[in-house]
C-alpha positions as CSV (number, residue, x, y, z in Angstrom):
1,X,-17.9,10.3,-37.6
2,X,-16.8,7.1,-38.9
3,X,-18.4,3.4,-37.7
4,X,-16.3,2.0,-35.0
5,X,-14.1,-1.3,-36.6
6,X,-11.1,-2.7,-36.0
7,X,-9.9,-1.2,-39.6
8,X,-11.9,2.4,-38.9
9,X,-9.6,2.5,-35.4
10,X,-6.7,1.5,-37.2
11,X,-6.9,4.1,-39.8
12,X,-7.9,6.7,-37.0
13,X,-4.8,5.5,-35.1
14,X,-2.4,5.6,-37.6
15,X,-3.7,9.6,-39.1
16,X,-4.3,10.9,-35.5
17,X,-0.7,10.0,-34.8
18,X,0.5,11.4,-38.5
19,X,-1.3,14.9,-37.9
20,X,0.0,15.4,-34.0
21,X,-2.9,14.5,-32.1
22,X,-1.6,13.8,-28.7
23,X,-2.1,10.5,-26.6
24,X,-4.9,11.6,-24.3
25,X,-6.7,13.3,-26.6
26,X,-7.3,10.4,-28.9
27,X,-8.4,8.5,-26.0
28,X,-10.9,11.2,-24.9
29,X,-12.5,11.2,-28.4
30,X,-12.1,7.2,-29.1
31,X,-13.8,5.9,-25.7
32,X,-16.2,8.6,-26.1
33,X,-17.1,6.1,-29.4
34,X,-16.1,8.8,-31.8
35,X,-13.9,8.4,-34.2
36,X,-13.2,10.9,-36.6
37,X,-12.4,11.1,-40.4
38,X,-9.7,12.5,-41.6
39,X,-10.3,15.9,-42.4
40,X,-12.2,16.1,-39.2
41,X,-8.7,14.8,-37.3
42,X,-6.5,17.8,-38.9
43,X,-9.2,19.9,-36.7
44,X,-9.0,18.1,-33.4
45,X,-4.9,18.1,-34.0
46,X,-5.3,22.4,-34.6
47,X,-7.4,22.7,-31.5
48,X,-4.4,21.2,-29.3
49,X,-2.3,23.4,-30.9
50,X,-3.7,26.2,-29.1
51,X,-2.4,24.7,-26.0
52,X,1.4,25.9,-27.1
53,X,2.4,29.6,-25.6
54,X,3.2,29.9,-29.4
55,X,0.0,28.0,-30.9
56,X,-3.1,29.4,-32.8
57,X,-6.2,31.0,-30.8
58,X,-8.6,30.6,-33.4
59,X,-9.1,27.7,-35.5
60,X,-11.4,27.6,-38.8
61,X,-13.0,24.8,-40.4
62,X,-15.3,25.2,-43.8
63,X,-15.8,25.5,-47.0
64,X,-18.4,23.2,-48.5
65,X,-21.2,21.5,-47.1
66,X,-21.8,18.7,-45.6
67,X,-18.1,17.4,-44.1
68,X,-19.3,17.5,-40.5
69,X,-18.0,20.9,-39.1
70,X,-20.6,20.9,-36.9
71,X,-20.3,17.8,-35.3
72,X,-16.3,17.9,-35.5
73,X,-16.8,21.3,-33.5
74,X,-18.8,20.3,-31.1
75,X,-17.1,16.8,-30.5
76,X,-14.1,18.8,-30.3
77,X,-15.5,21.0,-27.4
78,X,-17.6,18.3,-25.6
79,X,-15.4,15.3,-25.5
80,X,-12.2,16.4,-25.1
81,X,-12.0,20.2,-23.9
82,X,-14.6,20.1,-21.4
83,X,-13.4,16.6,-20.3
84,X,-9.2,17.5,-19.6
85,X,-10.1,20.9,-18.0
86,X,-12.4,20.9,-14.6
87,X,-14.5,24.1,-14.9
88,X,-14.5,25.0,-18.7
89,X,-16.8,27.3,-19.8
90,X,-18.0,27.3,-23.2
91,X,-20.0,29.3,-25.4
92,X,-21.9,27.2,-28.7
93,X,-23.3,30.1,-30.8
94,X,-24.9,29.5,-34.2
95,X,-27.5,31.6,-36.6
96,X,-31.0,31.7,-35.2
97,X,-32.2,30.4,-31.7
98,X,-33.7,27.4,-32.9
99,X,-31.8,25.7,-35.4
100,X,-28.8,25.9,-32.5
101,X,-31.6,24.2,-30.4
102,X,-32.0,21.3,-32.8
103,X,-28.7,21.0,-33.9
104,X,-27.4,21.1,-29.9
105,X,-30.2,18.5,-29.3
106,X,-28.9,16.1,-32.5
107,X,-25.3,16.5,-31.1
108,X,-26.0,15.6,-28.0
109,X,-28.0,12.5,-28.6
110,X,-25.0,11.2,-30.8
111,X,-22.6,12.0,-29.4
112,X,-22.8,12.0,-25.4
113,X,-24.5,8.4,-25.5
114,X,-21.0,7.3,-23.6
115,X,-20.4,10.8,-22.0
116,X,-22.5,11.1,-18.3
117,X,-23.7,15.0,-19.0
118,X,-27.2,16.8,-17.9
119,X,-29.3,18.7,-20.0
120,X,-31.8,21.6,-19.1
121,X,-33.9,22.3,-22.4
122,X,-34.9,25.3,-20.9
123,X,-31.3,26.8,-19.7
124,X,-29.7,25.5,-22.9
125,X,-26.9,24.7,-20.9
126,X,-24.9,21.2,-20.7
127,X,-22.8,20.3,-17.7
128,X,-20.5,17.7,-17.0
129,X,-19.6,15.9,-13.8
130,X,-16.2,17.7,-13.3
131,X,-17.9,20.9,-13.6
132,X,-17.3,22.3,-17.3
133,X,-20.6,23.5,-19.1
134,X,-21.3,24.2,-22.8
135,X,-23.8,27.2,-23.2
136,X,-25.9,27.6,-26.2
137,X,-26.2,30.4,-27.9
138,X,-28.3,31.9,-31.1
139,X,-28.5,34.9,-33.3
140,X,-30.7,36.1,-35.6
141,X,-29.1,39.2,-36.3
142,X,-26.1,41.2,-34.8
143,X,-28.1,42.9,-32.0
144,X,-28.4,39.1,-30.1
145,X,-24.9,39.2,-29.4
146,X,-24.7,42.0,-27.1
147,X,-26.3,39.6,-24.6
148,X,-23.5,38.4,-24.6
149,X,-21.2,41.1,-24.1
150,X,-19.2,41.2,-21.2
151,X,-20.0,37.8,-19.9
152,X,-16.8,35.2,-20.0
153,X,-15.6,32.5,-21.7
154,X,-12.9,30.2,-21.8
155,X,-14.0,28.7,-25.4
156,X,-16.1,30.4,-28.4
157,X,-17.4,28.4,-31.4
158,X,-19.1,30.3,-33.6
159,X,-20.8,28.1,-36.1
160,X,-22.4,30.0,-39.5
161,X,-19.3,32.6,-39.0
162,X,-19.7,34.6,-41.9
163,X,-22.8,35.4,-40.6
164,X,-21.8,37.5,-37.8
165,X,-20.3,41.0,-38.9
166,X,-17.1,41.8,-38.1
167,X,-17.3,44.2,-35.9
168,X,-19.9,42.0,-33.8
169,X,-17.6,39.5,-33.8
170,X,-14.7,41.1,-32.6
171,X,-16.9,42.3,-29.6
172,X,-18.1,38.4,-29.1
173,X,-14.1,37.4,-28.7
174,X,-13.8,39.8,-25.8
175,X,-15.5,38.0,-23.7
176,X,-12.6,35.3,-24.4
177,X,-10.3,35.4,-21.3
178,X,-9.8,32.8,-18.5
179,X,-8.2,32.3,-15.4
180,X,-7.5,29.0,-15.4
181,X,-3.8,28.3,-15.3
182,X,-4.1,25.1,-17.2
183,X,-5.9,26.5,-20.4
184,X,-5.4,28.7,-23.1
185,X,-8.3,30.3,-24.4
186,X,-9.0,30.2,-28.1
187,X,-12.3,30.1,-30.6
188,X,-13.5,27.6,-32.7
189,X,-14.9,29.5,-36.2
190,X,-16.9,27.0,-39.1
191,X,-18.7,28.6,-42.0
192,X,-19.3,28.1,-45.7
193,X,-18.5,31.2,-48.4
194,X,-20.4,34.0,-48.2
195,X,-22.9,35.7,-45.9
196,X,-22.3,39.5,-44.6
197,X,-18.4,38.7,-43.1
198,X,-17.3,36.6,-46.1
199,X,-14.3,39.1,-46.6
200,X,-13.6,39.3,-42.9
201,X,-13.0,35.2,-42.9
202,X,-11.5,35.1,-45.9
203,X,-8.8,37.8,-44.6
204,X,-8.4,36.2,-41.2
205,X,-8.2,32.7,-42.3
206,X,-8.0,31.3,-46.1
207,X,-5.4,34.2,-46.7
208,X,-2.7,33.0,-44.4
209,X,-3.8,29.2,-45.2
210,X,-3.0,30.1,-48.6
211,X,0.0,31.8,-48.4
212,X,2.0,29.7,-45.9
213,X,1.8,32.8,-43.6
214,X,-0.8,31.2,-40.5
215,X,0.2,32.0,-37.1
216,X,-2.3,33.0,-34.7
217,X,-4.8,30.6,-36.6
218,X,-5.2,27.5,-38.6
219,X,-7.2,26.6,-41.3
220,X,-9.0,23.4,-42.2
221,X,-10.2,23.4,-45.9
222,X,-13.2,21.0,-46.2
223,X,-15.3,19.5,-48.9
224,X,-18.4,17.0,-48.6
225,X,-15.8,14.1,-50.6
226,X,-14.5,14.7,-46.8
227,X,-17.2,12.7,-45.0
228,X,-17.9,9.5,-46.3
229,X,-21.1,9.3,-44.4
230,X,-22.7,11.6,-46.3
231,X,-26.3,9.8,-48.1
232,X,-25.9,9.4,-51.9
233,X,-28.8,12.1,-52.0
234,X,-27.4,14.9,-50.4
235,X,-24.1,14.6,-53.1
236,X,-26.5,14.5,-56.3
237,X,-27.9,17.7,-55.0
238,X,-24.5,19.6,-54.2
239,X,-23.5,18.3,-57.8
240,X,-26.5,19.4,-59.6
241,X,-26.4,23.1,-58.2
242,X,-25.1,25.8,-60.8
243,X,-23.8,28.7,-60.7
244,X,-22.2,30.5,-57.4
245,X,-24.0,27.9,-55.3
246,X,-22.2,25.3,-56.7
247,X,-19.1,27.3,-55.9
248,X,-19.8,28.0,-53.1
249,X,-21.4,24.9,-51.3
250,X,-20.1,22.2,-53.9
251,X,-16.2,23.5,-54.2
252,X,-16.1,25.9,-51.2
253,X,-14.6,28.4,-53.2
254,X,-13.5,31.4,-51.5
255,X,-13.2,33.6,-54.4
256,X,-17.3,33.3,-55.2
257,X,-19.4,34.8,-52.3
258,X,-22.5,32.3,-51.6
259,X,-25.5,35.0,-52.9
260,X,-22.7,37.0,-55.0
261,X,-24.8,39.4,-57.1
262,X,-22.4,40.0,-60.0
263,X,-21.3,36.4,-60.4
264,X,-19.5,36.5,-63.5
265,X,-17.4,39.0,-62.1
266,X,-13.5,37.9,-62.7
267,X,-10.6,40.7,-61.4
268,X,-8.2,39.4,-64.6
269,X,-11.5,40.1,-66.6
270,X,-12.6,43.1,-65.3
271,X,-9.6,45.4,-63.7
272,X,-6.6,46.8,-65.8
273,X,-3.5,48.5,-65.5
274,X,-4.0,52.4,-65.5
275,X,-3.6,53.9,-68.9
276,X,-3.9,58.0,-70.0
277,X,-7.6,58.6,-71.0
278,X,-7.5,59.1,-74.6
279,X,-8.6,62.7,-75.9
280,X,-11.6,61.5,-77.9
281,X,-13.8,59.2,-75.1
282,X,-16.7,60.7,-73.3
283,X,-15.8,61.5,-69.5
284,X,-18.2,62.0,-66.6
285,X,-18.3,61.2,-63.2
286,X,-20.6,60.5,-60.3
287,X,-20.7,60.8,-56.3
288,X,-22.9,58.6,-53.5
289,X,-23.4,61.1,-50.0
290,X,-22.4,60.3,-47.0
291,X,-21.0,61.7,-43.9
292,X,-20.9,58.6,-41.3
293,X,-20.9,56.4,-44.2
294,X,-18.3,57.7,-46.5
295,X,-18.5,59.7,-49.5
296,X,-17.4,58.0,-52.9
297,X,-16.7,59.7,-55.9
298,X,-15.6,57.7,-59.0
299,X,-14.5,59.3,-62.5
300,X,-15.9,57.0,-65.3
301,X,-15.1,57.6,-69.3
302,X,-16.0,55.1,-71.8
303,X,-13.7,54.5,-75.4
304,X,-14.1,51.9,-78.3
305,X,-17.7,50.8,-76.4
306,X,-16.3,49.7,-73.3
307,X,-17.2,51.5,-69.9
308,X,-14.2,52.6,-67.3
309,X,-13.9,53.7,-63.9
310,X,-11.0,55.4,-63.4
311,X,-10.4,56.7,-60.5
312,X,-11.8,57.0,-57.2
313,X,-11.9,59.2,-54.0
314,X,-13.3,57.6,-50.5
315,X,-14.0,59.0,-46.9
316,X,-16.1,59.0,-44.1
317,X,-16.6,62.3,-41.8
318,X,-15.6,65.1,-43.9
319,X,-17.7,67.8,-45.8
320,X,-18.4,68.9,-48.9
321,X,-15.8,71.7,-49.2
322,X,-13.4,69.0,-48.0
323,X,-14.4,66.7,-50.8
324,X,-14.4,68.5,-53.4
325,X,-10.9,69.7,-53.0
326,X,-10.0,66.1,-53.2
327,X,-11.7,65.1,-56.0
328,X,-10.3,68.4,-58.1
329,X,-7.4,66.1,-57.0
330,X,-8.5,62.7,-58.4
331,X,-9.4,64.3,-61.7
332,X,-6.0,66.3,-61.8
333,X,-4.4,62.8,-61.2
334,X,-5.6,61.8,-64.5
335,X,-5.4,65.0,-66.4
336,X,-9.1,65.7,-66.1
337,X,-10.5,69.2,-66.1
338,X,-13.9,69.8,-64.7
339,X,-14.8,71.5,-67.7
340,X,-14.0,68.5,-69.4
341,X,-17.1,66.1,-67.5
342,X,-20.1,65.3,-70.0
343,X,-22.0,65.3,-66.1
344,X,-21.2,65.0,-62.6
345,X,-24.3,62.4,-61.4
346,X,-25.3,62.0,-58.2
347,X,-27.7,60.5,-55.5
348,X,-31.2,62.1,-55.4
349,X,-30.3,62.8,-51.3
350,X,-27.5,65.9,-52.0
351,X,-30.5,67.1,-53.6
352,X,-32.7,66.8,-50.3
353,X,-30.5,67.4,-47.6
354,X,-29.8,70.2,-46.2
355,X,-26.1,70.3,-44.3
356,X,-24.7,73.2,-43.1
357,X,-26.0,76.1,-40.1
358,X,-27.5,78.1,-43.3
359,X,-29.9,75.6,-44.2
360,X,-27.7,75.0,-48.0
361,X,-28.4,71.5,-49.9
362,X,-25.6,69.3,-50.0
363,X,-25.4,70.1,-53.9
364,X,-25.3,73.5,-53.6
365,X,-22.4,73.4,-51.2
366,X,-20.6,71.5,-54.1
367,X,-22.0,74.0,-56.4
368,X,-20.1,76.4,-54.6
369,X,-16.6,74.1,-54.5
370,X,-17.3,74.5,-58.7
371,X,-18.8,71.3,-58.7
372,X,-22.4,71.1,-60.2
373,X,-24.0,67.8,-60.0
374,X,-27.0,66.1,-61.6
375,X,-29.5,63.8,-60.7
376,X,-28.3,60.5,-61.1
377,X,-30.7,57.5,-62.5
378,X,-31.5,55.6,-58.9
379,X,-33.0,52.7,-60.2
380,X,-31.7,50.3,-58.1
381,X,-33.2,47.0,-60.1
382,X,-32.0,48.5,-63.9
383,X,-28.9,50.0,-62.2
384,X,-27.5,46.4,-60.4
385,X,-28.9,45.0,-64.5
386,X,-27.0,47.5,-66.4
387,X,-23.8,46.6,-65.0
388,X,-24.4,42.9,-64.8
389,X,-24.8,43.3,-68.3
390,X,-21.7,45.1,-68.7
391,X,-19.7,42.5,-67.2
392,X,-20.4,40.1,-69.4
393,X,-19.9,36.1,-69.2
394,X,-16.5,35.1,-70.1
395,X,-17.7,30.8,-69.2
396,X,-20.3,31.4,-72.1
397,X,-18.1,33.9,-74.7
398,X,-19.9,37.2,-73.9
399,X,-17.2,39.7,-73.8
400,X,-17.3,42.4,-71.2
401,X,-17.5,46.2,-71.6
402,X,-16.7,47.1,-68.2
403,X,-13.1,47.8,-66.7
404,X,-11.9,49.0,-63.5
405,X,-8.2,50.4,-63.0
406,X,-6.3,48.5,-60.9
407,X,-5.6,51.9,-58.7
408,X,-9.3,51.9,-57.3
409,X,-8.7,49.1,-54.7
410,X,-12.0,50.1,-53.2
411,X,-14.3,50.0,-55.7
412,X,-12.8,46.1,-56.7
413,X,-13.1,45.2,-53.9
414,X,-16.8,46.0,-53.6
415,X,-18.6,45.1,-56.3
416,X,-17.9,41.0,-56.2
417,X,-18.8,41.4,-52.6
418,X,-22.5,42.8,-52.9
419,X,-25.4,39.8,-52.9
420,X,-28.1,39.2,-53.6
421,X,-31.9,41.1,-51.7
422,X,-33.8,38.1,-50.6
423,X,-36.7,40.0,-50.7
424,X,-36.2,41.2,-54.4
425,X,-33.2,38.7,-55.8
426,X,-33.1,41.2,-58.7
427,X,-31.8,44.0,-56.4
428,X,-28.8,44.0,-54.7
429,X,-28.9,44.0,-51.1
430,X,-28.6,47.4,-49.0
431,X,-25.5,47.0,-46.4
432,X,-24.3,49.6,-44.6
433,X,-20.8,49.8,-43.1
434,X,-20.6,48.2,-39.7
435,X,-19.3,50.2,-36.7
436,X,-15.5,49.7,-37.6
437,X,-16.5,51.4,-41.4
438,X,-15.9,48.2,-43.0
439,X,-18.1,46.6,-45.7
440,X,-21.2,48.6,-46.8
441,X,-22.1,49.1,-50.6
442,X,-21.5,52.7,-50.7
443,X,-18.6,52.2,-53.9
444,X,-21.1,50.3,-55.5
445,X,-23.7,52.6,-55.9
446,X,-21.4,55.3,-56.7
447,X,-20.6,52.9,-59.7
448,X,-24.2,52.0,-60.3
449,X,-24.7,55.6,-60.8
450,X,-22.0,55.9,-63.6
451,X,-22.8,53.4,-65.3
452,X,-26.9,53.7,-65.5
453,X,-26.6,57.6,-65.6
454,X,-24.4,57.8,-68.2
455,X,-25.9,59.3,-72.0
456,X,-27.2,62.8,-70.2
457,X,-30.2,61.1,-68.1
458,X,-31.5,63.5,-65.6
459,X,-32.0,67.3,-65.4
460,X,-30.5,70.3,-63.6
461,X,-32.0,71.3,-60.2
């Protein structure tokens, strides 16, 4: 929010007019005494949009920190939404109870000063005199949303976005419907790279930003150079991080997952155009169980010192006898015998479980199918090293020995999104796939097992 001058409202004049910003809404936001920069004014100009039968519904602002997406949000929602429409209801939902509380608190202190309003601490909910109310909202984890859950709103902001999973998320925006004549409903979405819904964001908004494409939502790239409030302090720490941080919170860079695991992962470095495995390399394979979480097979062979996957064999729901069939398949795609496999590893449960009415492990059903596994190293700490390793670091020279064919969309698209395990940063974290089946790190494992396994490690049970 800039200073209020005659040269500050001149400049906010002449930009809100350049990016569409109509009339009244500039008033609503410049008697208010907030004045926007102008990044933050490409946001208030995409929220009107959603006024138009043909206009967005969801509007995301992020990237790096510190542009003020949280106070362009909420500015956004307090001063002019709530103030045009009688009777708004809004819902103000960010990561964990309390910081919502204090940031809510901050926001309103700065930026109602002008605005009559009443605040209950205790309700967390803000009301205006013409009847529109802000609600906030917090989450620690997914579970806090179903409070939520079929309640209604006529406005969602969801600040921390990527921290929601997408499946939750999509149950949130349910509750978006109105029945107001005079108002559109649409959601407000502000995040930084990374967290558990990284890909989900990055699909629904940058993507479409991107490639010219944006319909049903608008995109408003932002970087900390965007606010030029921001203390001297605060920018020598963005610009001494390293690493995916720095990617991430410094250049809000999409393509590097804040808490990516396998950070010098690069697709042009580490994916390749199918090729005929050649007669002499070493060929195995390896398999991660699952029945609501799907089973993944990958077939790994390794030549001139470098480690491949492939291909690859994915689904949820289906049993053994119905997997293996399919990955005689995968392997026939490639001209792969089973005879031909140095080992078929896999997880130490097909060895525990039992799944069928006569009380048969999960590997002897495959035994059955002609498909005899063995135990693969589970190591989850030298597994998540040994493929780090692998990869390489093509910013510091050190040439990678790990390739993934470009027909094994699934197993790209996983590794680069696993992060790190709080808890144990040198393990990657466990994730299962969310009610839809998306996400999860079952492809990952099943690679983790190639690679660690491979060289004969384990013994026949």
């Amino acid at each position: 929010m800039a200073v209020l001058t005659p040269k500050t409202l001149d400049s906010f004049l002449r930009l809100a007019r350049s990016a569409g910003m109509p009339q009244d809404q500039v008033v609503n936001l410049y008697e208010r005494g907030y004045v926007p920069f102008p990044k933050q004014i490409l946001f208030h100009a995409a929220a009107r949009e959603c006024d138009k039968p043909d206009g967005p519904i969801k509007v995301g602002f992020g990237g790096a920190r510190g542009p003020g997406k949280t106070t362009t949000t909420f500015a956004q929602m307090a001063l002019d939404d709530c103030q045009r429409v009688p009777g708004l209801k809004c819902l103000f939902i960010r990561q964990t109870q309390k910081s919502a509380k204090e940031s809510f608190e901050d926001l309103r202190l700065r930026l109602l000063r002008r605005t009559p309003h009443d605040h209950a601490g205790t309700t967390g909910i803000l009301k205006f005199p013409n009847g529109s109310r802000i609600h906030l909202g917090g989450f620690a984890n997914d579970k806090d949303i179903d409070k939520y859950l079929g309640l209604e709103y006529d406005l969602i902001a969801i600040e921390e976005d990527t921290q929601l999973s997408a499946s939750k998320k999509q149950q949130l925006l349910t509750c978006l419907r109105t029945s107001k004549r005079n108002w559109r409903p649409r959601s407000y979405h502000t995040t930084n790279p990374g967290g558990v819904d990284h890909a989900g964001y990055k699909k629904t908004f940058i993507e479409p930003f991107r490639k010219g494409t944006q319909t049903a939502t608008r995109f408003i790239p932002s970087f900390a150079s965007d606010n030029p409030a921001l203390n001297a302090e605060y920018l020598d720490t963005l610009n001494n991080l390293t690493g995916w941080l720095r990617g991430a919170w410094l250049d809000g860079d999409w393509d590097i997952a804040a808490g990516q695991f396998f950070t010098t992962w690069r697709y042009d470095e580490h994916t390749c155009e199918p090729f005929p495995i050649p007669d002499n390399a070493d060929v195995w394979a390896a398999l991660d169980y699952g029945f609501t979480h799907p089973t993944v097979a990958c077939l790994a062979f390794k030549h001139d010192g470098t480690y491949y996957i492939a291909a690859e064999h994915c689904r949820a729901k289906a049993l053994p006898p119905t997997h293996a069939e399919a990955i005689k398949a995968m392997l026939a795609r490639k001209g792969v015998t089973l005879d031909r496999l140095k080992a078929f590893y896999a997880g130490a449960d097909v060895f525990q479980m039992k799944g069928d009415a006569q009380g048969k492990k999960i590997s002897q059903q495959y035994q059955e199918c002609g498909i005899r596994l063995r135990p693969a190293v589970d190591d989850r700490i030298a597994g998540a090293a040994k493929l780090l390793q692998l990869l390489g670091d093509k910013d510091n020279n050190i040439p990678s020995k790990f390739k993934i064919f470009r027909d094994c969309p699934y197993l790209i698209e996983q590794i680069p999104a696993m992060i790190h395990d709080q808890r144990r940063p040198e393990d990657v974290l466990k994730v299962d796939v969310d009610e839809a089946g998306n996400g999860g790190d079952d492809g990952y494992d099943c690679v983790r097992y190639a690679v660690a396994s491979e060289g004969g490690v384990g013994v026949y049970i």
